[in-house]
C-alpha positions as CSV (number, residue, x, y, z in Angstrom):
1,X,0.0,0.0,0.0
2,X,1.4,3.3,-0.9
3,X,2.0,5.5,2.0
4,X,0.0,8.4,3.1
5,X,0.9,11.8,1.9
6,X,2.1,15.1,3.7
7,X,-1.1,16.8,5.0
8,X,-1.6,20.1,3.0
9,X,-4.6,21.8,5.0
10,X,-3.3,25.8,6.1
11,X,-3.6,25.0,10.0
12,X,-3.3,22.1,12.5
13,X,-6.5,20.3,12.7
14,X,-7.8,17.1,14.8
15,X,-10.1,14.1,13.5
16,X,-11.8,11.7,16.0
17,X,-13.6,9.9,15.0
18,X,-16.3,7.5,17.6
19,X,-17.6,3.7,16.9
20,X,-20.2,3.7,18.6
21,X,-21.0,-0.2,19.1
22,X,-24.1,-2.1,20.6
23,X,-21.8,-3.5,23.6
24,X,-18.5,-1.5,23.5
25,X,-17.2,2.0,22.1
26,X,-13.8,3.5,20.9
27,X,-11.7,6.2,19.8
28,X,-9.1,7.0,17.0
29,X,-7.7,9.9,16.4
30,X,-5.6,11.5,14.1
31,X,-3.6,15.3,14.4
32,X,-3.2,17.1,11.2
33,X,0.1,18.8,10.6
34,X,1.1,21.3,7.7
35,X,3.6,19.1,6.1
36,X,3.0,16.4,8.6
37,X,2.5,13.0,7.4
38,X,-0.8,11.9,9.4
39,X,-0.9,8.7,12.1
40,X,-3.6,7.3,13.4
41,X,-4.0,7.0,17.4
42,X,-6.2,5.8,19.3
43,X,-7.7,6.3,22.7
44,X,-6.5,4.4,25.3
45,X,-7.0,5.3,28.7
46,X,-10.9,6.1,30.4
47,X,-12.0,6.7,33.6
48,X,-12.3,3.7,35.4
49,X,-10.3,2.1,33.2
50,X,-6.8,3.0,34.3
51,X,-5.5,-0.2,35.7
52,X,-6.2,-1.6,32.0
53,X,-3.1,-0.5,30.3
54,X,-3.6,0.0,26.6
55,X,-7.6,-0.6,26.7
56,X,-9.0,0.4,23.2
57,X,-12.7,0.1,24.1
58,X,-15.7,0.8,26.9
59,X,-18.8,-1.1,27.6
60,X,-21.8,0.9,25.5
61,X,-23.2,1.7,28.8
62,X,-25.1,4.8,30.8
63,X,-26.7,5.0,34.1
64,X,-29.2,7.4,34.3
65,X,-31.1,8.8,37.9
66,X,-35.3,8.6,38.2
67,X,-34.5,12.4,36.8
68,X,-32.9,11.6,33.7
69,X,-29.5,12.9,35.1
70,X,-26.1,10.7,33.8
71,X,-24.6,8.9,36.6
72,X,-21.9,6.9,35.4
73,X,-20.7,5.7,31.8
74,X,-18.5,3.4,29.9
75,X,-15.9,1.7,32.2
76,X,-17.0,3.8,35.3
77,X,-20.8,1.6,35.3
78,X,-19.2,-1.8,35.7
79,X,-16.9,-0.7,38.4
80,X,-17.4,-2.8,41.8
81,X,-20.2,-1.6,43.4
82,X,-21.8,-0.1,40.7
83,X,-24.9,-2.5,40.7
84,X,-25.6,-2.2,44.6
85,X,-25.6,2.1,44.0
86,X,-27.8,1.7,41.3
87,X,-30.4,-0.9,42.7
88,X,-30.2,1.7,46.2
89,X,-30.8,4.5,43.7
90,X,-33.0,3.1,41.7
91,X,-31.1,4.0,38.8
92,X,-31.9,3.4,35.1
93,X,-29.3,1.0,33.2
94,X,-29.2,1.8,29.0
95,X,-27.6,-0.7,27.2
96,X,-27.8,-1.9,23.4
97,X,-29.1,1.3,22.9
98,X,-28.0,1.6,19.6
99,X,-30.1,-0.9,18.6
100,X,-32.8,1.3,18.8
101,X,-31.5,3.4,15.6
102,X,-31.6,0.7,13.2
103,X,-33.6,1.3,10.0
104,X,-37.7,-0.6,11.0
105,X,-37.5,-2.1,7.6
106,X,-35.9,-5.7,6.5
107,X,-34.1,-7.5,9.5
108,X,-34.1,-5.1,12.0
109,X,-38.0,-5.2,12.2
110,X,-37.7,-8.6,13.6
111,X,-35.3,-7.7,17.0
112,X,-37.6,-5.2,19.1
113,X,-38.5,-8.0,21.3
114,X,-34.4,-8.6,21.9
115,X,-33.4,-4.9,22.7
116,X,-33.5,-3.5,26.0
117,X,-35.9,-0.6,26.5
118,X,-34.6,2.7,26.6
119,X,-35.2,5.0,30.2
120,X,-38.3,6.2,30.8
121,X,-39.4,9.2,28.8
122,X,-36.1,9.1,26.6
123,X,-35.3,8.7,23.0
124,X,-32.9,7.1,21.3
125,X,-31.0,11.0,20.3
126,X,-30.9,11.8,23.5
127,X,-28.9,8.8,24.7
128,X,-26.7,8.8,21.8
129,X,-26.0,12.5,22.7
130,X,-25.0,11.4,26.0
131,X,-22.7,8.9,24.7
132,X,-21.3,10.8,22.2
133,X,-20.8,14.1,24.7
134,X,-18.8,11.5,26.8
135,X,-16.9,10.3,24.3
136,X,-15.7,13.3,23.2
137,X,-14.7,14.2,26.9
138,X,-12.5,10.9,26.8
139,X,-10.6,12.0,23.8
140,X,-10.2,15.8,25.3
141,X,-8.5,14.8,28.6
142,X,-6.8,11.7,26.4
143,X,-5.0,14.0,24.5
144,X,-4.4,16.7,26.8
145,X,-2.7,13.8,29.3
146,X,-1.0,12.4,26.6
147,X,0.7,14.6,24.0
148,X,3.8,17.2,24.7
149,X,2.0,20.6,25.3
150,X,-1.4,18.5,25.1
151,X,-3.4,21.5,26.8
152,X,-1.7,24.2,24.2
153,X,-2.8,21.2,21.4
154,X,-6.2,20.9,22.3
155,X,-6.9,24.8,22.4
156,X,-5.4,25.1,19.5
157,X,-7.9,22.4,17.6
158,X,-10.9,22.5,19.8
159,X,-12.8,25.2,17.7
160,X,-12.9,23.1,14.5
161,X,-12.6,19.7,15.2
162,X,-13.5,17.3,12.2
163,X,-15.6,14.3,13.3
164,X,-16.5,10.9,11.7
165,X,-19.4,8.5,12.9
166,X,-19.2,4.7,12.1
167,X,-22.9,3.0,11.4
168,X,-24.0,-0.5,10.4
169,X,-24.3,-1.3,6.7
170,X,-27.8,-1.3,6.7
171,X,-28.4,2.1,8.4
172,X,-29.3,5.2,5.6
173,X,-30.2,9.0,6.1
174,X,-32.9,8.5,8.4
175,X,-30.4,7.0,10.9
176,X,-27.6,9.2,9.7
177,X,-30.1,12.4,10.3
178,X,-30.8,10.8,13.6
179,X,-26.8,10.6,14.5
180,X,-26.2,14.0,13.0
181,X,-28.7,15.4,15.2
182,X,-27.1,13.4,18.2
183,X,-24.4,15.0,17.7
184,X,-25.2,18.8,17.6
185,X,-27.2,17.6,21.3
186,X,-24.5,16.4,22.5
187,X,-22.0,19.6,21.5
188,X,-19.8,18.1,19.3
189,X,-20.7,20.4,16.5
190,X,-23.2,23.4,16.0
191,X,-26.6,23.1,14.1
192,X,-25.5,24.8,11.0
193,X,-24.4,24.2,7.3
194,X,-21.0,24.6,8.2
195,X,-20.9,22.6,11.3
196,X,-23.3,19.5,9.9
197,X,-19.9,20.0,7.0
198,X,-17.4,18.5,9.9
199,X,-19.3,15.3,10.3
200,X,-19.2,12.7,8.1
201,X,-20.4,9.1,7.9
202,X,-18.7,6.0,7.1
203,X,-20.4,2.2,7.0
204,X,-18.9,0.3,9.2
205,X,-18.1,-2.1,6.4
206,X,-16.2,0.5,5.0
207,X,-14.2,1.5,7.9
208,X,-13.3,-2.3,8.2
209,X,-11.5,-2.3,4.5
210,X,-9.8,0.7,5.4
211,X,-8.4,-1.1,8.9
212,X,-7.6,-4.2,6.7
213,X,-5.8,-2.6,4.0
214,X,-3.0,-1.4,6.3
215,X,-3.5,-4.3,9.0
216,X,-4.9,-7.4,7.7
217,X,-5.0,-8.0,3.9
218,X,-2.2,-10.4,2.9
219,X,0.4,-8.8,-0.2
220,X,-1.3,-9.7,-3.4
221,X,-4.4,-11.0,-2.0
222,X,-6.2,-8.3,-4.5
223,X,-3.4,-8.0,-7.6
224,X,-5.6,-10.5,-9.8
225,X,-8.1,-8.0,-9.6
226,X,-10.0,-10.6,-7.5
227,X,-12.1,-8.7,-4.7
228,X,-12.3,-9.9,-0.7
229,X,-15.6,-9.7,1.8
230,X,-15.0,-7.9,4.7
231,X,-17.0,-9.4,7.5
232,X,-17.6,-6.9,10.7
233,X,-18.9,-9.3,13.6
234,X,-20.2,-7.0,15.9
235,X,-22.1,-6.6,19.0
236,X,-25.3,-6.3,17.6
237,X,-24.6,-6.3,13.5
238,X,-23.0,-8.5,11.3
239,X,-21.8,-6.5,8.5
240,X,-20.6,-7.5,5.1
241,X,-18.8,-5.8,2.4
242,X,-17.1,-6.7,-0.7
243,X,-14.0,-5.0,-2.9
244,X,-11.6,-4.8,-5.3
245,X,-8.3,-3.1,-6.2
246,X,-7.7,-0.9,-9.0
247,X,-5.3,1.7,-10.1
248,X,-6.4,5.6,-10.7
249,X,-4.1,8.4,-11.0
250,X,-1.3,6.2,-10.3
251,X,-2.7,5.9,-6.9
252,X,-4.3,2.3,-5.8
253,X,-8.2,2.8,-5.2
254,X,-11.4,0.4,-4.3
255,X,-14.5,-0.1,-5.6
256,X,-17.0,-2.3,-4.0
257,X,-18.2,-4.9,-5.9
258,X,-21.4,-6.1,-3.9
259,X,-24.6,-4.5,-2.3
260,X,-23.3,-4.1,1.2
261,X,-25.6,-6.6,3.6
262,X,-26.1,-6.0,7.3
263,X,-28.1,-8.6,10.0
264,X,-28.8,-8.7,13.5
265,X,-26.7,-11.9,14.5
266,X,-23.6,-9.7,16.3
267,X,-22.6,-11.7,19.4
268,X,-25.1,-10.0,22.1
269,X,-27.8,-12.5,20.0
270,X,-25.3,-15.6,21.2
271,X,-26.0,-14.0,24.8
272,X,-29.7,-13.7,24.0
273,X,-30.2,-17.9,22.7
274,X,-28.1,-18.9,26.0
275,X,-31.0,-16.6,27.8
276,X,-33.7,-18.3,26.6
277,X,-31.8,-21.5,26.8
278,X,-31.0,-20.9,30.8
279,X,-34.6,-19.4,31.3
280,X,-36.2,-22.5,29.9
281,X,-34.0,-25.3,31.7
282,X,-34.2,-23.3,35.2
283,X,-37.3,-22.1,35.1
284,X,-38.3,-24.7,37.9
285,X,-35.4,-25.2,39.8
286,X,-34.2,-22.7,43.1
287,X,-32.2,-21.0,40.4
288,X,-35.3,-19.4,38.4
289,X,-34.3,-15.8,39.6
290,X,-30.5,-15.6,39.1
291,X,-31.0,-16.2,35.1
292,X,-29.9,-13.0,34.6
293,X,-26.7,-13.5,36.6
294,X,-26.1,-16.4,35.1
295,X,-26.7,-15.1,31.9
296,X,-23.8,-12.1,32.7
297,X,-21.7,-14.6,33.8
298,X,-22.2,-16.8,30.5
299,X,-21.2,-14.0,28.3
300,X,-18.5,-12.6,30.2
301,X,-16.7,-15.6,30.2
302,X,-18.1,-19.2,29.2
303,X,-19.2,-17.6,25.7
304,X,-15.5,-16.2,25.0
305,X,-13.8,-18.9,25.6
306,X,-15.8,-21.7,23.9
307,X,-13.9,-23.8,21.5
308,X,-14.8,-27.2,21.5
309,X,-18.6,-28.1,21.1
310,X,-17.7,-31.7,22.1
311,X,-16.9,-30.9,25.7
312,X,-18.5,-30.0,28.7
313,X,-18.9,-26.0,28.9
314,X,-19.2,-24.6,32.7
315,X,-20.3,-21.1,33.8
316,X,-19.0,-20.4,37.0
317,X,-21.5,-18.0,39.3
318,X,-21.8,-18.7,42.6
319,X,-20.0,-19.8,45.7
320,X,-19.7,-23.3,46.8
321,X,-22.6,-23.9,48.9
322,X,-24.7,-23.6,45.4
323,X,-25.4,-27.5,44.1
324,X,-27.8,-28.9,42.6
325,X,-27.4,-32.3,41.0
326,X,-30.6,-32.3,39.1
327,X,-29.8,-29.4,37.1
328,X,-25.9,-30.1,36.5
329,X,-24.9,-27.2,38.5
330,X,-21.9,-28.0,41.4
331,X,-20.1,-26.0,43.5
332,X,-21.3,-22.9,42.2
333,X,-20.6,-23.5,38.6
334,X,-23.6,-24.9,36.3
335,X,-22.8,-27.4,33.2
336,X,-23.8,-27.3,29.7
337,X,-23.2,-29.8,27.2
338,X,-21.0,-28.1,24.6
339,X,-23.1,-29.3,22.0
340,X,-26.1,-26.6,23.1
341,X,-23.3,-24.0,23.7
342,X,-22.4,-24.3,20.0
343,X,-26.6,-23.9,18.6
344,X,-26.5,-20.6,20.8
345,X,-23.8,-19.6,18.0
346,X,-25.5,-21.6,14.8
347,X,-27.4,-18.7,13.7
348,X,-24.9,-16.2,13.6
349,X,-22.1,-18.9,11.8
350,X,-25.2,-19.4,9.5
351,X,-25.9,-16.0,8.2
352,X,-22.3,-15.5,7.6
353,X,-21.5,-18.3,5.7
354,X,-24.6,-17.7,3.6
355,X,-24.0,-13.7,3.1
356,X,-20.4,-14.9,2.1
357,X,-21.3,-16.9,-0.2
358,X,-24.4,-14.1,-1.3
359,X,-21.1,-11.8,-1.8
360,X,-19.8,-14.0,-4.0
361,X,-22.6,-14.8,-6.3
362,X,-24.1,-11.5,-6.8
363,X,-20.2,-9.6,-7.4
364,X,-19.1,-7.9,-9.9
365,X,-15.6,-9.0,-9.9
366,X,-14.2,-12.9,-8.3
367,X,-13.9,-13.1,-4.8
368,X,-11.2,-15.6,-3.3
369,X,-10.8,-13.4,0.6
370,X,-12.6,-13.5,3.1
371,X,-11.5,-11.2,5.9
372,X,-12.9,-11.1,9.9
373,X,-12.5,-8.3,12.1
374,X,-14.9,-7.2,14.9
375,X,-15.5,-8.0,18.8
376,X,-16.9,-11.4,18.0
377,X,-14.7,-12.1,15.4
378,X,-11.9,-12.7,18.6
379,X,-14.3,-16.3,18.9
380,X,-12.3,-19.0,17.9
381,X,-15.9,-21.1,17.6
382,X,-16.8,-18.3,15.0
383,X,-14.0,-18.0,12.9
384,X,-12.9,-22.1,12.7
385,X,-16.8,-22.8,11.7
386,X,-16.6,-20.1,9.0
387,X,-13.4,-21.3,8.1
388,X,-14.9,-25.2,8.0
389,X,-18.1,-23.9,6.2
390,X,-16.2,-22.1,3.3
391,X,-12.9,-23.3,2.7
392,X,-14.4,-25.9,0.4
393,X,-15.9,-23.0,-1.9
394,X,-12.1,-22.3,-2.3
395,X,-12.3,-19.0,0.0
396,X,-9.2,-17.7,2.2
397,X,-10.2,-17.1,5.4
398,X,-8.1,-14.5,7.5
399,X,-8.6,-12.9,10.7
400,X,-6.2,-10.0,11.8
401,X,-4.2,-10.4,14.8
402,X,-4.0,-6.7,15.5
403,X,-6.5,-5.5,17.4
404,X,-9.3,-6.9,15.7
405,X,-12.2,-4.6,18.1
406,X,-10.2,-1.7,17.0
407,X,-11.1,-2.0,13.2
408,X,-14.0,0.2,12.9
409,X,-12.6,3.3,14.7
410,X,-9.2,3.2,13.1
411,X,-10.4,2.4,9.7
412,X,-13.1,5.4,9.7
413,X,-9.6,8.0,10.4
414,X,-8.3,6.1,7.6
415,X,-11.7,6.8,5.3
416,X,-11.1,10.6,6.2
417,X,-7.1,10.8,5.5
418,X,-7.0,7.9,2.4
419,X,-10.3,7.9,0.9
420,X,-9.4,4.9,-0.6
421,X,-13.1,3.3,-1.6
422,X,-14.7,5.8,-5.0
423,X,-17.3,3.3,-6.1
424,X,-20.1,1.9,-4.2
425,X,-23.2,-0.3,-5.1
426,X,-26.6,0.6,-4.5
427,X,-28.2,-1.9,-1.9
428,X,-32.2,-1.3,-2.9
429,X,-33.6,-0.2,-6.3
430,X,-34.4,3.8,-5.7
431,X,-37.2,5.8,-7.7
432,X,-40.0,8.2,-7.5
433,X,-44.0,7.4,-7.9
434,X,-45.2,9.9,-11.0
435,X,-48.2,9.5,-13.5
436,X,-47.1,8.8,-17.1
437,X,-49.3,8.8,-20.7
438,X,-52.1,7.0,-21.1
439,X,-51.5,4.2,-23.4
440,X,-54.6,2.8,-24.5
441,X,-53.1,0.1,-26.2
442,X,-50.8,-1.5,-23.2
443,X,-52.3,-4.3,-21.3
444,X,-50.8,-2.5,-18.6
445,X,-52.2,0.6,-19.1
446,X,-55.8,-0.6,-19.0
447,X,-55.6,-2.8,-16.3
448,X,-55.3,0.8,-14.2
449,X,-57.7,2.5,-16.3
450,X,-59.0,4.0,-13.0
451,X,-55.6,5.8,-12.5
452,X,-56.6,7.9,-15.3
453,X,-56.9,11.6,-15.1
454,X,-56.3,14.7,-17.4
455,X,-53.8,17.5,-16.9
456,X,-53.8,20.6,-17.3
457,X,-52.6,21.1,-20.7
458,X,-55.2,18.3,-21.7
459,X,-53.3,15.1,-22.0
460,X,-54.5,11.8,-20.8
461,X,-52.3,10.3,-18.0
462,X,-52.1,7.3,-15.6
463,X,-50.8,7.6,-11.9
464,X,-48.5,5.4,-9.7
465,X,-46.0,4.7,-12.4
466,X,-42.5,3.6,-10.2
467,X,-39.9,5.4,-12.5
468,X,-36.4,3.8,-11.9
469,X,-33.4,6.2,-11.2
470,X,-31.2,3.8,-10.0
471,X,-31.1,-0.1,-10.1
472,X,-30.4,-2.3,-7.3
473,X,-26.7,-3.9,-7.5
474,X,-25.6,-1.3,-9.7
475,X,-22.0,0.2,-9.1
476,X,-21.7,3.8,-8.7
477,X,-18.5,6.2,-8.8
478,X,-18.7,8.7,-6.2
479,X,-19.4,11.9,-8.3
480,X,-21.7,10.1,-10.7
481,X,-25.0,12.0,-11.6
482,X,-28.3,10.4,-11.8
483,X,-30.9,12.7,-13.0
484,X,-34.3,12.7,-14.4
485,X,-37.1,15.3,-15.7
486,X,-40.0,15.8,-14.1
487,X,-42.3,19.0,-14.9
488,X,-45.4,20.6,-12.8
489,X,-48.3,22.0,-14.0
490,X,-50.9,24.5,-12.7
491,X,-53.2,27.2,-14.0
492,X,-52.1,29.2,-10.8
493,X,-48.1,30.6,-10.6
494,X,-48.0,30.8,-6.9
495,X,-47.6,27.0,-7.0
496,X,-44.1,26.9,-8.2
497,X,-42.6,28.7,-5.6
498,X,-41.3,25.2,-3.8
499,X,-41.8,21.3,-4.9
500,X,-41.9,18.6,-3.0
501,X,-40.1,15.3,-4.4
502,X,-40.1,11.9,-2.7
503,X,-37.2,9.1,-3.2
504,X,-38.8,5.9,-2.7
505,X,-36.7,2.7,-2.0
506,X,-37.6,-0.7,-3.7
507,X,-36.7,-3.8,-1.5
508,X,-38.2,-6.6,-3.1
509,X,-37.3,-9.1,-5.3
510,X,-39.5,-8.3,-9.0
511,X,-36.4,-7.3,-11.2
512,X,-37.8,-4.0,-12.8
513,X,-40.8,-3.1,-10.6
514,X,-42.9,-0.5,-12.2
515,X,-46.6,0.0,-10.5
516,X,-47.6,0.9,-7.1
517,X,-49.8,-2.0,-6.8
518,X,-47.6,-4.5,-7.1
519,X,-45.7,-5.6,-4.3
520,X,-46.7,-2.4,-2.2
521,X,-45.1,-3.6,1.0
522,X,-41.6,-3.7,0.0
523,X,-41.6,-0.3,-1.1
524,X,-41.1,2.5,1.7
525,X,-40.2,6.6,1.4
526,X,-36.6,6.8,1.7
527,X,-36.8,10.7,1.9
528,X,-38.2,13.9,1.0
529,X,-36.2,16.5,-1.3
530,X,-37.3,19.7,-0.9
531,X,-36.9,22.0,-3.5
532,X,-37.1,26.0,-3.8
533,X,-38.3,27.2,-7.4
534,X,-38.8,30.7,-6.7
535,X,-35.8,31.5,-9.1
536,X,-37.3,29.7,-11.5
537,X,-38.5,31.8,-14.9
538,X,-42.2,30.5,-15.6
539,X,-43.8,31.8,-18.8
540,X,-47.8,31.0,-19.5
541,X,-49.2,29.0,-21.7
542,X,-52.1,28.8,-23.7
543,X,-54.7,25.3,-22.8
544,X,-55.6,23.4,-25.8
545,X,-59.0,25.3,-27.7
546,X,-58.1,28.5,-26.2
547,X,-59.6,27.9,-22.4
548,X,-57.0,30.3,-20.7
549,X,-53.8,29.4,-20.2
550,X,-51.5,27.5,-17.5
551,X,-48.0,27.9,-16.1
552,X,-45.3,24.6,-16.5
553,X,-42.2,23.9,-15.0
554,X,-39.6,22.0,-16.0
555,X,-36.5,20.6,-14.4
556,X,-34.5,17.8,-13.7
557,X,-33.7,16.4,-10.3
558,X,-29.9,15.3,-9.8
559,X,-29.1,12.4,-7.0
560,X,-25.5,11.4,-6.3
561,X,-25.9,7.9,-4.7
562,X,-21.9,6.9,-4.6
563,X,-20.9,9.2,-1.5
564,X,-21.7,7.8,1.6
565,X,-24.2,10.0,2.2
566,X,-27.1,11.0,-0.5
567,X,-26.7,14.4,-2.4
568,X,-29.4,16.3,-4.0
569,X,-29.6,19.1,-6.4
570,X,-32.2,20.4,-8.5
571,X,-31.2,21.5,-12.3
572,X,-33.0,23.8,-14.9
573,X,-32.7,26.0,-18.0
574,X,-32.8,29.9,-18.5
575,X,-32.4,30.1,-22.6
576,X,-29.0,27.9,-23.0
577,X,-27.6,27.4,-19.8
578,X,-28.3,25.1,-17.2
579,X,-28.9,27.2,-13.4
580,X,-28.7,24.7,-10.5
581,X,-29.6,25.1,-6.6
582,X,-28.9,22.9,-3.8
583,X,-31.7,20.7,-2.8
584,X,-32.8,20.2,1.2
585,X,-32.9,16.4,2.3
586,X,-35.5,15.7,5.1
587,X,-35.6,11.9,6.7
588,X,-38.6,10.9,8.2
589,X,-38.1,9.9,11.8
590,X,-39.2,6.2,10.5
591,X,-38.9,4.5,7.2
592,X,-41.4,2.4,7.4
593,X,-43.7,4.6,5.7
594,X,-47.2,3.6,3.8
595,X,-47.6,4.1,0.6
């Protein structure tokens, strides 16, 4: 890999950037230089944390008070004594949280039941703020601890810090929109155009590539042009990404090759089959009431350590004087057959292996790598039943040693300094619902002869067309345009002072879906675009025979899908030349919209 160049900016600057995951958080960070060649650092020391030496992550946790107040966070709410204070207190535990962000539609409509409730009378922004505000407290006192003149630094960056956000694969604008306003809560940039311009958003797939590139891809693993699936085995997300190597500029560059996938089989769903597991098989014994505990226990130690599904598995919680022959538990440790240990894993080796081998069929280039990195990809029962499950397909399997939980934070500094990724593939088929010509002649037509209805300027025309602007599994360079015309017509001019234009997403599995009424549920509103026209010259018009006239617009709205996060603009003609404005891009709070 060729190294990083010089940074060129006119003043120092600092990038954190925050992975934010469903059962532990961390930091990288990089300081910008004139002339400097940029490193990426990462956070290392938190409160509570001290006597780890070089910890690179905190437990996704906050402890609130009945009055909403932040009691303890990260490493400080698992200190001892902790969970006495908070029972005395009756404080409020949030955990998983993130979970509560994902997108309602496709897998993540199927894990409410799973995810811990959020405290009373909160929402999901306002605990991310409180994450994110403490986060960015971490990395202040971090690097004013830590670096030579570290207070002098900090001042001298603190004004216009740069920050990047990591997000599962399968989150979009509403839950970027969500984070973005998280962030302005939670003070880490102001509510304006210019501060919403120092955050950015990277996939957590993406991040991964960027980690792997400089810590985990073996030499030539891409030089055939063959591309390599990064698996993220999270928390709470598996996410899965696919790329290749090319050459631009003289400078190496990646495209992905594959629609990014993203499922809820991270490793706190191990935790959550053991649960049901435990709760079922001690549901009459003395033991009913310390599931939990046992459950805590399980996944702080038993579930980490599992290797062999042929022996005995034990989960030690008690003291000696807990026995109980009839339900295989002795001297304060209870026995599971390794064999029921290994189903709590089966669905998350599962949905790997088949979004692997998913990745592989649906690519636009070969794929012969597969590459782990995440929390759970440290299980050596995860990564040796992948290995098992795919080696016979002729895939590599390869799992960095370095750090493997620190992948997502440092690869999202190494998005913002190498940029390395310029195509991307659309994951859903994206359009916009519009009425069309009547064709009295298509079988199509007639069938929705209901839809009918005449315009303005006295043409015939059918409603609910789905017109395509972008086609699932379609690659997509980052600066790539997709545009269409539309055009709005009215007998009154006061209309055109503003428009209104929907992006609809298409998620299921007819190949070139045109009509509304044909599998309606798998369509939802990905966003609204809205769109100022008071600039716009309008001329009138005269109605067919003479009956007054009418006022038409037309223009043509431009999407760029390849960034990582959507672009709009809206484009028209005055004579010869082509005037653009920016569009505005609202998210609704949910996308699980009706049509």
């Amino acid at each position: 890999m060729a190294s990083r160049s010089p940074y060129r900016g006119p003043r120092r600057k600092l990038v954190l950037a925050f992975d934010v995951g469903t059962t532990y958080s961390g930091i990288s960070y990089s300081v910008l230089d004139p002339g400097q060649i940029p490193e990426i650092k990462g956070v290392t020391r938190f409160p509570a944390h001290e006597h780890i030496s070089g910890a690179s992550k905190i437990p996704t946790v906050i402890y609130y008070d009945r009055k909403g107040v932040v009691r303890a966070v990260g490493a400080e709410a698992m200190r001892e004594g902790i969970f006495e204070t908070a029972a005395e207190e009756n404080w409020i535990k949030a955990e998983w949280f993130k979970l509560h962000l994902r997108s309602k539609v496709g897998a993540g409509k199927h894990v409410s039941g799973d995810i811990p409730p959020l405290p009373l009378n909160m929402g999901v922004v306002e605990v991310f703020a409180d994450f994110l505000k403490y986060l960015f407290e971490c990395a202040s006192s971090y690097i004013q601890d830590t670096h030579a003149n570290g207070v002098n630094l900090w001042a001298s960056v603190s004004g216009h810090i740069d920050f990047v956000l990591s997000h599962p694969n399968g989150w979009e604008g509403t839950q970027q929109s969500e984070m973005r306003m998280a962030a302005v809560l939670a003070g880490l940039v102001p509510d304006t155009v210019s501060g919403h311009a120092r955050l950015s958003f990277v996939t957590e797939g993406e991040a991964s590539l960027h980690y792997a590139i400089h810590n985990g891809l073996p030499s030539g693993a891409m030089n055939n042009g063959d591309g390599v699936v990064i698996v993220d085995a999270g928390g709470g997300t598996i996410d899965i990404s696919s790329y290749s190597k090319s050459s631009r500029g003289g400078k190496e560059v990646f495209e992905e090759i594959a629609a990014p996938q993203c499922h809820f089989h991270g490793s706190v769903f191990v935790t959550i089959h053991a649960k049901l597991f435990l709760e079922n098989f001690l549901s009459d014994s003395p033991f009913a009431d310390d599931v939990e505990h046992i459950v805590g226990c399980f996944d702080k130690t038993t579930k980490l350590r599992f290797r062999d599904a042929a022996e005995a598995q034990y989960i030690r919680f008690g003291s000696t004087r807990d026995n109980d022959a009839n339900y295989n538990i002795r001297f304060g440790q209870l026995k599971l057959q390794g064999s029921d240990v290994a189903l709590f894993f089966e669905p998350s080796v599962d949905c790997i292996v088949k979004a692997v081998l998913e990745q592989r069929k649906s690519a636009h280039k070969p794929i012969s790598h597969v590459v782990l990195v995440g929390g759970f990809a440290a299980s050596d029962w995860l990564f040796n039943k992948i290995t098992e499950a795919l080696t016979p397909s002729k895939l590599n399997i390869i799992r960095p040693e370095n750090h493997v939980n620190k992948a997502v934070s440092d690869g999202a500094i190494s998005f913002y300094l190498d940029h390395f990724v310029r195509t991307r593939v659309s994951k859903v088929t994206y359009g916009n619902f519009c009425h069309i010509p009547f064709d009295p002649t298509s079988p199509e037509h007639k069938l929705r002869s209901a839809s009918t209805f005449m315009s303005v300027s006295g043409t015939k025309r059918i409603s609910d067309s789905f017109d395509i602007i972008l086609p699932k599994n379609t690659q997509v360079t980052e600066m790539k345009e997709f545009r269409k015309s539309y055009f709005r017509e009215s007998e009154a001019r006061s209309e055109f002072k503003a428009a209104v234009f929907a992006v609809w997403c298409y998620r299921g599995l007819v190949a070139e879906p045109r009509w509304k009424d044909v599998d309606t549920a798998n369509y939802t509103k990905l966003c609204t675009i809205e769109i100022d026209l008071s600039n716009v010259p309008l001329s009138p018009r005269s109605k067919p025979n003479s009956a007054g006239v009418y006022y038409r617009l037309d223009y043509d709205i431009v999407l760029l899908f390849g960034l990582t996060e959507l672009k709009a603009q809206v484009a028209w003609k005055e004579g010869n030349t082509e005037k653009r404005s920016a569009a505005k891009i609202v998210y609704d709070p949910d996308t699980t919209n009706d049509i």
